[in-house]
C-alpha positions as CSV (number, residue, x, y, z in Angstrom):
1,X,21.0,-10.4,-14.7
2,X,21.4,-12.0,-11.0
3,X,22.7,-15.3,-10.1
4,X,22.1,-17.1,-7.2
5,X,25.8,-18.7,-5.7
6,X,25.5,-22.0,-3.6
7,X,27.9,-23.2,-1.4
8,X,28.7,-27.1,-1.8
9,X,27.3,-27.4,1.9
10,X,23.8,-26.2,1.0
11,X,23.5,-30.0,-0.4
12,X,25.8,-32.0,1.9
13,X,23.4,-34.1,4.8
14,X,24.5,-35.3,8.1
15,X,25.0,-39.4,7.4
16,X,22.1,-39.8,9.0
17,X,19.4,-37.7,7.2
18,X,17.8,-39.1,4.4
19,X,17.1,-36.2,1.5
20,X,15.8,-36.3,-1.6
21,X,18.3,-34.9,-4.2
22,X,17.0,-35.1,-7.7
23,X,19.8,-36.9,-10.3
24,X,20.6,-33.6,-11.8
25,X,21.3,-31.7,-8.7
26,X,23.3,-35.0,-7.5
27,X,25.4,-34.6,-10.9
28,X,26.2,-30.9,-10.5
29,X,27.2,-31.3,-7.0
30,X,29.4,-34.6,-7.8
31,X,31.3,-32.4,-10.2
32,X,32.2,-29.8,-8.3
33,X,32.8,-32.3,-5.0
34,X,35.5,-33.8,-7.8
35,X,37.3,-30.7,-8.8
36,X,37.7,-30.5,-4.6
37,X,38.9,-33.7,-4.3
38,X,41.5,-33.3,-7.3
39,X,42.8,-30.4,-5.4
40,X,43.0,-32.1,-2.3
41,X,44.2,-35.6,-3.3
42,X,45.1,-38.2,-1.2
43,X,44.3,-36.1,2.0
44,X,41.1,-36.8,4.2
45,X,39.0,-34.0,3.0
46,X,39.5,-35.5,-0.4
47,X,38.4,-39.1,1.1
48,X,35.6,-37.6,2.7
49,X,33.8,-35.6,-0.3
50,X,34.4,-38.7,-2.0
51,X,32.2,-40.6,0.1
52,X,29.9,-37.9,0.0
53,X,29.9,-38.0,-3.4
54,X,29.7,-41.5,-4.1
55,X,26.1,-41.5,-1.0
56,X,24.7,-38.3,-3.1
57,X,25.5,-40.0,-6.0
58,X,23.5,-42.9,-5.2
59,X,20.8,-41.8,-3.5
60,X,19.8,-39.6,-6.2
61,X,19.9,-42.6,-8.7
62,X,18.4,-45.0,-6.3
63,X,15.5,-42.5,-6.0
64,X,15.4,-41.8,-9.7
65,X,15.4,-45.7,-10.5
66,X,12.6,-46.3,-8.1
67,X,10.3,-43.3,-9.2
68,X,10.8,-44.8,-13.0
69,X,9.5,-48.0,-11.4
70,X,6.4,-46.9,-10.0
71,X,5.6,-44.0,-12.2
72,X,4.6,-46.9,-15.1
């Protein structure tokens, strides 16, 4: 049995680029950018993944809400 290990930072975007992240994906990745943040509280790495968090977060429902829409 093999398991493939990915870093955070495989799913983290410049502010600028505009990926698709599926709501699961976003989910998994908000968890494990909130166990970070817990660790790191009140410092600005913790800040930061939270506003990564919260972008991922809502991109990924954004584009879930809108296929939903269309897919009708």
């Amino acid at each position: 049995m093999s398991a493939e290990i990915l870093r955070l930072s495989d799913y983290r975007a410049d502010e600028g680029e505009d990926l698709e992240i599926d709501l699961a994906t976003a989910v998994d990745v908000a968890i494990r950018d909130l166990r970070e943040i817990l660790l790191h509280w009140g410092s600005d790495i913790a800040q930061q993944r939270a506003k990564e968090c919260e972008s991922t977060l809502r991109r990924a429902y954004s584009g879930c809400v809108s296929h939903q829409r269309f897919s009708r």
